[in-house]
Each structure stands twice: as structure tokens, then as C-alpha cells.
C-alpha positions as CSV (number, residue, x, y, z in Angstrom):
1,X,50.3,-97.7,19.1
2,X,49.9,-94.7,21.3
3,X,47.9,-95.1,24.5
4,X,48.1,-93.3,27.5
5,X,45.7,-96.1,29.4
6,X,43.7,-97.8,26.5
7,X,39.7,-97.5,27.7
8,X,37.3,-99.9,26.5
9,X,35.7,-97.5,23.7
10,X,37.4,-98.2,20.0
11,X,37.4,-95.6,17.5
12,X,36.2,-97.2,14.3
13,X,36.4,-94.4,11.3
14,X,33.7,-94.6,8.5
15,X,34.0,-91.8,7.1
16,X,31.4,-90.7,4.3
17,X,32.1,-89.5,0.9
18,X,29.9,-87.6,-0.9
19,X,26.4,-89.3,0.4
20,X,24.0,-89.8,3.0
21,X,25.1,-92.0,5.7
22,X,25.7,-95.7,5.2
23,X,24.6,-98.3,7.4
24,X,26.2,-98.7,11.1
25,X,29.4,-100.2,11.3
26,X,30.3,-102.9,14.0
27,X,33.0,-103.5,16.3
28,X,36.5,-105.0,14.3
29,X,35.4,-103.3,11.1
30,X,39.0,-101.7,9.8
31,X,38.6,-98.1,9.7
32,X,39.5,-96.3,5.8
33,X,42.7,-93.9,6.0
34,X,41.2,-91.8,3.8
35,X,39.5,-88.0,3.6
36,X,39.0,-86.9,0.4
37,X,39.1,-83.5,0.0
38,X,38.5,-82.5,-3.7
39,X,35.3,-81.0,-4.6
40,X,33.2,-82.7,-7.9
41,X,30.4,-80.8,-7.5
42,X,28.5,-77.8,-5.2
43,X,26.6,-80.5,-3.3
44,X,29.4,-83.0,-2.7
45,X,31.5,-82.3,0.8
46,X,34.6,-84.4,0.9
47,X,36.1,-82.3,3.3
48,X,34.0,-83.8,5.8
49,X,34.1,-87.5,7.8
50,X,32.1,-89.0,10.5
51,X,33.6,-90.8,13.1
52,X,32.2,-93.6,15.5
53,X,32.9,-94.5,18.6
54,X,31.7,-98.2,20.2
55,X,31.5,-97.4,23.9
56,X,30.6,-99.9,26.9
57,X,27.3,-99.6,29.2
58,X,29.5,-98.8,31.8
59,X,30.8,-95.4,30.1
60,X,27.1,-94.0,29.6
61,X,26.3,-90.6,30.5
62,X,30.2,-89.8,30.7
63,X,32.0,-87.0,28.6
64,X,34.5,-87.4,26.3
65,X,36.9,-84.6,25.9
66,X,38.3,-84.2,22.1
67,X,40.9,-82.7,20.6
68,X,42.2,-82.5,16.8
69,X,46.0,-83.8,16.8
70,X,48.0,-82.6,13.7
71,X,51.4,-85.3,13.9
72,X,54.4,-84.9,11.8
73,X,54.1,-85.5,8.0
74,X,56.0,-88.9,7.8
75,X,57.9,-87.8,4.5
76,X,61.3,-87.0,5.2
77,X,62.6,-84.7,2.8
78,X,63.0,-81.9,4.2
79,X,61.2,-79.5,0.9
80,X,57.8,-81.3,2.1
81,X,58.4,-81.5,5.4
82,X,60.5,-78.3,6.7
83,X,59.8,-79.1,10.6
84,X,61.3,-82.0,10.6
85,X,60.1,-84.8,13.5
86,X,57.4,-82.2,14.5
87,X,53.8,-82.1,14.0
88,X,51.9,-78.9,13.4
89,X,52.7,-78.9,9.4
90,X,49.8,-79.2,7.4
91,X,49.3,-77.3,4.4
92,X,52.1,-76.1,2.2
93,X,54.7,-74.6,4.3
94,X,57.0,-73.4,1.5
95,X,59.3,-69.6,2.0
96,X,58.2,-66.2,2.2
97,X,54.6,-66.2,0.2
98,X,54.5,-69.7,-0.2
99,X,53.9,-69.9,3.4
100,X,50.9,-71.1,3.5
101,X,49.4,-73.2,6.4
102,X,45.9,-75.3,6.6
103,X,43.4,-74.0,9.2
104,X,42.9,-76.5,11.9
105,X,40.2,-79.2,11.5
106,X,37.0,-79.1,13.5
107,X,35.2,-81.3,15.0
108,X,30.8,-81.0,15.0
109,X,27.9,-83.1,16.0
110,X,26.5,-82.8,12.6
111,X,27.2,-83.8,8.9
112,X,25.3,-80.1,8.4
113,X,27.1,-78.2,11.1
114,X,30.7,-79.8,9.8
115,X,29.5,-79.1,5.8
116,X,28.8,-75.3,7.0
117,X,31.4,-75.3,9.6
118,X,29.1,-74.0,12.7
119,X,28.9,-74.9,15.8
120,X,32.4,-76.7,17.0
121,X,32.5,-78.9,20.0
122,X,35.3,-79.9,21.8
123,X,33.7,-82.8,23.6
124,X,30.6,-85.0,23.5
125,X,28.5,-87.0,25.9
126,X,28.3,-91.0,25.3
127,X,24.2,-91.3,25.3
128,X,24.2,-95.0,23.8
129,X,27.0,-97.7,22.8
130,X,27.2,-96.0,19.5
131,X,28.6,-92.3,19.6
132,X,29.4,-90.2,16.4
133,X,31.0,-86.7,15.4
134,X,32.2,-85.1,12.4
135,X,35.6,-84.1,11.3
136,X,36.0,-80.9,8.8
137,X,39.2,-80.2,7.3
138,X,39.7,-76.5,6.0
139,X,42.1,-75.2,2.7
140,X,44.7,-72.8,3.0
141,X,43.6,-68.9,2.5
142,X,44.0,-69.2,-0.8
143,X,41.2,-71.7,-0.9
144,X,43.6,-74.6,-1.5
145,X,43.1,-78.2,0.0
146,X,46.1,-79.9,0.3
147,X,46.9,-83.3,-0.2
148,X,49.1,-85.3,2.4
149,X,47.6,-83.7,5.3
150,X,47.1,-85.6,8.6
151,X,45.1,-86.4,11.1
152,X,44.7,-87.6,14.8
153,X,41.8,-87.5,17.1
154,X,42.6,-87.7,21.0
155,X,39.7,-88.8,23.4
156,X,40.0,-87.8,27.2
157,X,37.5,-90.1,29.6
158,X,36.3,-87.0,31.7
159,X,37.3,-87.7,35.4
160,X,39.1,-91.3,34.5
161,X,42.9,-91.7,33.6
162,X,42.3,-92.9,30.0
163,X,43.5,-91.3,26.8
164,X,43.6,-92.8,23.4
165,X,44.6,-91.5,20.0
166,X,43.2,-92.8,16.3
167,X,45.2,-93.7,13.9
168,X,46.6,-91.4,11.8
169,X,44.3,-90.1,8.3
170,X,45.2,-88.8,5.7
171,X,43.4,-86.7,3.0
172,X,43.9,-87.4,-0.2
173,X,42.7,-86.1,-3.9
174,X,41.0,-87.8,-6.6
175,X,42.2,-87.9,-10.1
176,X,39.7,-87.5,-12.5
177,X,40.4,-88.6,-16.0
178,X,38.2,-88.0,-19.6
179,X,40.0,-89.9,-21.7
180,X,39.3,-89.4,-25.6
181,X,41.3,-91.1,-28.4
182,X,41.8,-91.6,-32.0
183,X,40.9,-94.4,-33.8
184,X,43.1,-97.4,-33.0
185,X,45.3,-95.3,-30.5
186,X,43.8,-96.5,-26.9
187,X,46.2,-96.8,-24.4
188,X,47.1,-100.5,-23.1
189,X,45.8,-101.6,-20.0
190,X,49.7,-101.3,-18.5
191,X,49.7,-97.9,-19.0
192,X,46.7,-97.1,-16.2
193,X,48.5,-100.0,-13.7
194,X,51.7,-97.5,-14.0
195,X,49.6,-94.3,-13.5
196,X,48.6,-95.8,-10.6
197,X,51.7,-96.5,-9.5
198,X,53.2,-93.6,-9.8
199,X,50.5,-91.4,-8.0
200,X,50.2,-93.9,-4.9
201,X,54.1,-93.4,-4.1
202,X,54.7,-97.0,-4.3
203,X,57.4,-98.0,-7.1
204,X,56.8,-101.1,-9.9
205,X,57.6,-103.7,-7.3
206,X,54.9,-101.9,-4.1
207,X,57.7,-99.9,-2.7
208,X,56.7,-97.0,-0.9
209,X,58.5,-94.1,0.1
210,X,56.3,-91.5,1.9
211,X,58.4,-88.8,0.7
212,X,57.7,-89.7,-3.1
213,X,53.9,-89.5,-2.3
214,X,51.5,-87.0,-3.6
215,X,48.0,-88.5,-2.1
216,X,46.5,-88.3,-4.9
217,X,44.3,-91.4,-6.0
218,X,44.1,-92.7,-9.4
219,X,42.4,-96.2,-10.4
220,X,41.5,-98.1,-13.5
221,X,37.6,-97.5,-12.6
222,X,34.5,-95.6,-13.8
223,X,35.3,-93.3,-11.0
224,X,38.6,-92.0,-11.6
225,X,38.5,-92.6,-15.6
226,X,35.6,-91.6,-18.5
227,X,36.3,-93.4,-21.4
228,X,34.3,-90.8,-23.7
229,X,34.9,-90.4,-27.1
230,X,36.7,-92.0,-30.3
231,X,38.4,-88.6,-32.3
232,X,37.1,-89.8,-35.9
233,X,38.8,-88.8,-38.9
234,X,37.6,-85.3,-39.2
235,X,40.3,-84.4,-36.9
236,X,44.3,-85.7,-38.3
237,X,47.3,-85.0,-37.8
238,X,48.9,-82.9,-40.8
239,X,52.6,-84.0,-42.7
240,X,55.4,-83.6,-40.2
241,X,57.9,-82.7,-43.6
242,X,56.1,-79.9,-43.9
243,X,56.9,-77.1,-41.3
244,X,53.8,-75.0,-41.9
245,X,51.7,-78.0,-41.0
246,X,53.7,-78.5,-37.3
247,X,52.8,-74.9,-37.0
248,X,49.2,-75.4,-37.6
249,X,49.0,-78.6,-35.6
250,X,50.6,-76.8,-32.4
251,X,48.1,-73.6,-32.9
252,X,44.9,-75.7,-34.2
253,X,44.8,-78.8,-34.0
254,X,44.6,-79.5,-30.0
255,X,42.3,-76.7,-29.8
256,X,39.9,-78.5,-32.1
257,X,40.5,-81.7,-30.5
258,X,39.3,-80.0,-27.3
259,X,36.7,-77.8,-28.1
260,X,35.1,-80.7,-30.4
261,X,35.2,-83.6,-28.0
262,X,35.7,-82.3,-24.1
263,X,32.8,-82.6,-22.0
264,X,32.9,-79.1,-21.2
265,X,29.2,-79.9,-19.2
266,X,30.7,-82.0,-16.3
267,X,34.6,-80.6,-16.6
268,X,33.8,-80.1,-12.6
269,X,34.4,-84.2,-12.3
270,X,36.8,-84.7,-15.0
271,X,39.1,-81.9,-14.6
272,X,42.0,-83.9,-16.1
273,X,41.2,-84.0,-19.8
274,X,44.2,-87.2,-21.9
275,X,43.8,-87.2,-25.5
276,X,45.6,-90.7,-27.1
277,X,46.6,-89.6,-30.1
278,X,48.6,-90.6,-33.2
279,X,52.4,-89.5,-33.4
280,X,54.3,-86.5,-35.3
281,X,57.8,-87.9,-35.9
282,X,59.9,-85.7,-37.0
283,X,63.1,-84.0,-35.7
284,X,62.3,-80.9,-32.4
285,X,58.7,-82.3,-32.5
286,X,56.9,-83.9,-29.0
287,X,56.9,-87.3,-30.5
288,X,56.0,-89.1,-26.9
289,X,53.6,-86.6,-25.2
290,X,52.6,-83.1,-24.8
291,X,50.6,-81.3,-22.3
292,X,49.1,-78.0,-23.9
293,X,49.0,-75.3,-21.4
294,X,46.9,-72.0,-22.2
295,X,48.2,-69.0,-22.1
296,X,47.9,-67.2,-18.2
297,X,46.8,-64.0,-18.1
298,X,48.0,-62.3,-15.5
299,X,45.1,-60.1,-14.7
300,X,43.0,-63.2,-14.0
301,X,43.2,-64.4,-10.5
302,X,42.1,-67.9,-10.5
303,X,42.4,-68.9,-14.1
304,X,40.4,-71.8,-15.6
305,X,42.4,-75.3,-16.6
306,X,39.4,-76.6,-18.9
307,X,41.3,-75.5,-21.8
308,X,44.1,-77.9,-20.9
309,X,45.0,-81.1,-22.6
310,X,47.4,-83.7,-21.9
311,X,48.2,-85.5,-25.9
312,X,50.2,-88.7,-26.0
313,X,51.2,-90.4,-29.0
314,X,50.6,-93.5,-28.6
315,X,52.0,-95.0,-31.8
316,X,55.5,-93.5,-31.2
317,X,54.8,-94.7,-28.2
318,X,54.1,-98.3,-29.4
319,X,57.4,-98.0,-31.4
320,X,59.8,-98.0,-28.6
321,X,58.0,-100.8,-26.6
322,X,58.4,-103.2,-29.5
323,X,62.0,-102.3,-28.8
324,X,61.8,-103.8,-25.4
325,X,60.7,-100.8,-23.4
326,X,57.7,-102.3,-21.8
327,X,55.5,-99.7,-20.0
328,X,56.7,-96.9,-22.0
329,X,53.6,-95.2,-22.5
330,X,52.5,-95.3,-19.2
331,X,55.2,-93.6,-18.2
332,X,54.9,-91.0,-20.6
333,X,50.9,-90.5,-19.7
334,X,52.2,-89.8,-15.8
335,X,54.3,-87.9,-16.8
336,X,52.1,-85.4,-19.0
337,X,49.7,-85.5,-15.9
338,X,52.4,-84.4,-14.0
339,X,52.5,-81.3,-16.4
340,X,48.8,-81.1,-15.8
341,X,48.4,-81.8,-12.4
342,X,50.6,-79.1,-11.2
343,X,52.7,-77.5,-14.2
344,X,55.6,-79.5,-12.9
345,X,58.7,-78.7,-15.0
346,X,60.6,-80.8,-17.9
347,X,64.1,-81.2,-15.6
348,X,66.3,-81.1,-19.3
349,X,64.9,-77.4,-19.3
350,X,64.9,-76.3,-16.0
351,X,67.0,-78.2,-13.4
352,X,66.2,-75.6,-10.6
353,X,62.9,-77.0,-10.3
354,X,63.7,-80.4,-9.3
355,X,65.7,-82.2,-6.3
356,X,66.8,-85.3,-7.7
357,X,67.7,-86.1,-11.2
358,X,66.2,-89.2,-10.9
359,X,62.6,-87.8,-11.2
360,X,59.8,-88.8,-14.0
361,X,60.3,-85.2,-15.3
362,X,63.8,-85.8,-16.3
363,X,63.6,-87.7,-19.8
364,X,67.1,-87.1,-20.0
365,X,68.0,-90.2,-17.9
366,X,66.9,-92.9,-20.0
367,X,64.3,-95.2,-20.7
368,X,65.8,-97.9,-18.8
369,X,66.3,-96.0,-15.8
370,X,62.7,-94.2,-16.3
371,X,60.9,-97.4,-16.3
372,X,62.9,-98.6,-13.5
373,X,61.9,-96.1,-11.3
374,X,58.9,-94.2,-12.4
375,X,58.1,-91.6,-9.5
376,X,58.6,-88.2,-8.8
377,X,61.2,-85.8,-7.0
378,X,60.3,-84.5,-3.4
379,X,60.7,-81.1,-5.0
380,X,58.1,-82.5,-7.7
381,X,55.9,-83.9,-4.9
382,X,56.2,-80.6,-2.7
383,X,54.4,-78.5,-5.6
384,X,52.2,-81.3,-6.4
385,X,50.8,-81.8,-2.6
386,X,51.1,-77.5,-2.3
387,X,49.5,-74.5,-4.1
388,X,49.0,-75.1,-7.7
389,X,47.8,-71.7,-7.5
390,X,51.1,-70.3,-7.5
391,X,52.2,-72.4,-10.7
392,X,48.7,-72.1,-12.9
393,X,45.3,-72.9,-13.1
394,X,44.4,-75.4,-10.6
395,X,43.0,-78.8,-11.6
396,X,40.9,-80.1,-8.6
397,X,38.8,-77.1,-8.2
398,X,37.2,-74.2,-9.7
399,X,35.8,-70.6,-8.3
């Protein structure tokens, strides 16, 4: 731990998410490592965090000097974290217009004054044993919050040798799943444990490896997953022989699927939209998964992803895990969101786009190796934690 001369205040982080303030912590409560910084709605401001500081009678009426510490991104591959062992690097700091840093965080008195950004102190004077400020984190200039940023607060006891650092935060984004399916084609239970697997940077067996991390939160729970509607049989999936029907399934049938049954009224918290579908098998068909991606138009600046869909056929699926392939489907669901989440690339089509071949975007290695090791490439991770604006419609917020 980093202390200068440890002074008898402790910085205890309760940081508020989307709601009034909670009930006062006490002294030994272990502080979250979390800001969340998508938006789900106009009202909600995840950028923001209180912080609380348990001070002794002794320190009243004294000033505490502050200061917003940005330390080095602990990944170290060198695509997400160009600077190497230095600090300074949040936001997406990618070549020539990718370049793209995060403003530096703020500090206010106020939830208010750190939701609107006014009024910025730089210290604050201990009037009790309980002493709080705000934290604001800011986007890129694009507008872009960016996952796997970090955070330390440094407090300076005005006239006193005593310094003391918090730990390090993080921000992180939530993923936000309507799910819809056809009729006996849920996804199995394994299928959300490997999702979150995947997206917490840990592998099967709790590994983790900061530089295969994309902070982004996914969980088996009402708040990250809508369970909405069963597709009933009005919707199907036409004859595979026939090559006019794969035609009309590619151009029709998804956009059905989607206009009929996505909640286009609350799209702003479920941005991700996974349909579990029955299976086309037949040879050059997606027979595992397919992410449908709209058309870009180039004249649009900040097109909308609400027409996206994410399809995975489950009963193909099902198929090969009877075989012995065990998690199969799960695996195939992170990686459509993967597709999704940041228009990652298939590596069997363009290898340029990853670092590794051992990457969930590269089918071509193998089921057994796949399921071995399901996480992504630093290269895969460094779009994913960057500026999906660059690659497509971005998922975790609208204009």
C-alpha cells in the first residue's frame, strides 16, 4: 500500500449508482472497485461516485488538499497500454485519430455540482467525523466512456506530513441483455456462467489476466438480463435445401424477429438485443451464431445499434455438446456479443485485426482449444475498452 505517513482518516468508497444516497457507511466497511459509467437513462448518472472520509476529532476544522491520480493501466500488452509502467493513460490511446484521451476526473462537493460538472474543488475542510466529495469521470471528445479506466484519490493533511492514496477504481460498463427465444431453444444455465466469464477477464478456472479484461459486467440477474419474450410459431425458419429460402431468411427473417419482438420502448437499458434461435444446417450457412449488423451509412454520424441482433442456434448448438463439447453454446453467445459489443472481427476472415490466434474470434482453432480458453485477444480487448465509434454504432449509449 502506498503511504507517504498513513494519518488517522480512512478513505471508505461508497460510491452511488444511479440513486439517492444510501445510508452512512461505518469504519471497516470494504469500499466497491467499481464506477459505472454507462448511461440507461437521461436521469441516471453513473459517471459519478461519492466518496467518504472517517476523520478523528483531532483533525476538525483542518483542510485536506485533494488531487485526482490517474496510475498506470495494469494490463500489459502493449495495444492497451502503449505507456507502458506509466500512468496518465486513460481513454483509448490508439495512433493518429484514434488518439483519443479521457478528460481528467473532477472532484465536487455535490452529487448536483459533479452530475453537471460545476464548481470543482481541489480541497475540502473536515467539519465533522464524516466528510464526503464527489468524483466525476468525463468521456473522450467523441463522447465515449471508456471502460478500464482508473482511479486514485491523494489527500494532503494541510500543514501536517501525512499523505495517503485510495485504492485504485476502476470504471466499468454494464451489459444489458433482452433475451428472446423460440420455443424450446432457451439457452442453458452454463451458457450465462461462461458469458460471465469471459467478460470479467478471468478464465474457466478464476484466472485473471488484466490484459484480457474489458470491464465490462455481465451477470445471470434481472439487472444485466430481460428474459422477454417466447418467438411463437408465426415466425420459422424456412428449408435450408432450398437456396431461395436462405436468401429470404438472411434478408427477412431476423428483421421480423426484431421488429416483432424487441422492446424498442426501453432499448436505452437493454441495448444488447440475443435471439435463441433454432438452427439452419446446411453447407456456407451460420449454423452456431450470427450477429446481424445493419447497414452504416456513412452520412450518419452516430448511427443507431437498435436494429442489431445477435441469433444463436441453439439446437446446432445442442448437437455438438452431446458430442462432448460442454459449454459450447456459451461460448458461441460471447462470442456473437463480441460481434455486438464492438464489431470485433471473425479472425478466419481477417487476421490483421487480432493479436493472438488464440482469441474467441478465431473459430478456426477448435472446440477443444475454444472452450479451454474462452477470452479475447488484447487487440480484441483494446477496441472493446476504446471507441466503438470508430468500428459502428455504439451499444452503451445513444445521442
Amino acid at each position: 500500500m502506498r503511504l507517504i505517513k498513513y494519518f488517522s482518516f480512512i478513505f471508505i468508497f461508497y460510491l452511488i449508482i444511479g440513486c439517492d444516497e444510501g445510508g452512512a457507511p461505518s469504519a471497516g466497511i470494504v469500499h466497491p472497485d467499481t464506477l459505472y459509467v454507462d448511461i440507461i437513462s437521461t436521469i441516471d448518472a453513473l459517471h459519478t461516485g461519492e466518496i467518504i472520509l472517517f476523520v478523528t476529532e483531532e483533525q476538525l476544522g483542518k483542510w485536506i488538499d485533494l488531487e485526482v491520480i490517474d496510475p498506470d493501466d495494469p494490463a500489459d500488452a502493449l495495444i492497451i497500454d502503449p505507456n507502458g509502467d506509466y500512468g496518465d493513460d486513460n481513454g483509448y490511446l490508439g495512433g493518429e485519430d484514434e488518439y483519443l484521451p479521457a478528460d481528467e476526473a473532477t472532484l465536487h462537493s455535490s452529487r448536483e455540482d459533479a452530475y453537471y460538472g460545476e464548481f470543482p474543488i481541489e480541497e475540502i475542510k473536515i467539519t465533522g467525523g464524516r466528510v464526503s466529495f464527489w468524483i466525476r469521470v468525463y468521456p473522450d471528445k467523441e463522447g465515449t466512456y471508456h471502460p478500464g479506466d482508473n482511479y486514485e484519490i491523494k489527500g494532503e493533511l494541510r500543514g501536517e506530513d501525512a499523505t495517503a492514496y485510495t485504492p485504485t477504481f476502476y470504471t466499468w460498463k454494464k451489459m444489458r441483455i433482452e433475451y428472446d427465444y423460440f420455443t424450446g431453444c432457451e439457452l442453458p444455465d452454463t451458457s450465462w456462467w461462461v458469458i460471465e466469464k469471459v467478460y470479467s477477464g478471468e478464465d474457466l478456472i478464476g484466472n485473471y489476466d488484466p490484459s484480457r479484461n474489458p470491464y465490462v459486467e455481465f451477470k445471470n440477474d434481472k439487472e444485466h438480463l430481460l428474459k422477454d419474450n417466447e418467438i411463437s410459431e408465426d415466425i420459422y425458419l424456412p428449408d435450408p435445401s432450398v437456396p431461395a429460402n436462405i436468401a429470404t431468411w438472411y434478408n427477412n427473417v431476423r428483421e421480423k424477429i426484431r421488429n416483432t419482438y424487441r422492446d424498442y420502448w426501453d432499448t436505452g437499458r437493454w441495448p444488447f438485443y440475443l435471439v435463441a434461435a433454432d438452427s439452419i444446417d446446411t453447407t456456407g450457412c451460420a449454423i452456431l451464431g450470427h450477429a446481424y449488423w445493419p447497414f452504416r451509412d456513412p452520412n450518419v454520424a452516430y448511427p443507431d445499434s437498435t436494429n442489431m441482433v445477435s441469433l444463436i442456434y441453439v439446437k446446432k448448438c445442442e448437437e455438438w455438446e452431446d458430442l462432448g463439447y460442454t459449454g459450447l453454446t456459451g461460448v458461441v453467445t460471447a462470442h456473437e456479443l463480441g460481434h455486438f459489443i464492438a464489431y470485433l472481427k471473425d479472425y478466419n476472415i481477417e487476421p490483421w485485426e487480432h493479436s493472438s490466434q488464440s482469441c474467441l474470434m478465431n473459430t478456426q482453432q477448435g472446440f477443444n482449444n475454444l472452450l479451454a480458453d474462452p477470452r479475447f485477444c488484447s487487440k480484441c480487448i483494446y477496441h472493446i475498452r476504446g471507441n466503438p465509434r470508430k468500428r459502428g454504432p455504439l451499444v452503451f449509449k445513444r445521442r
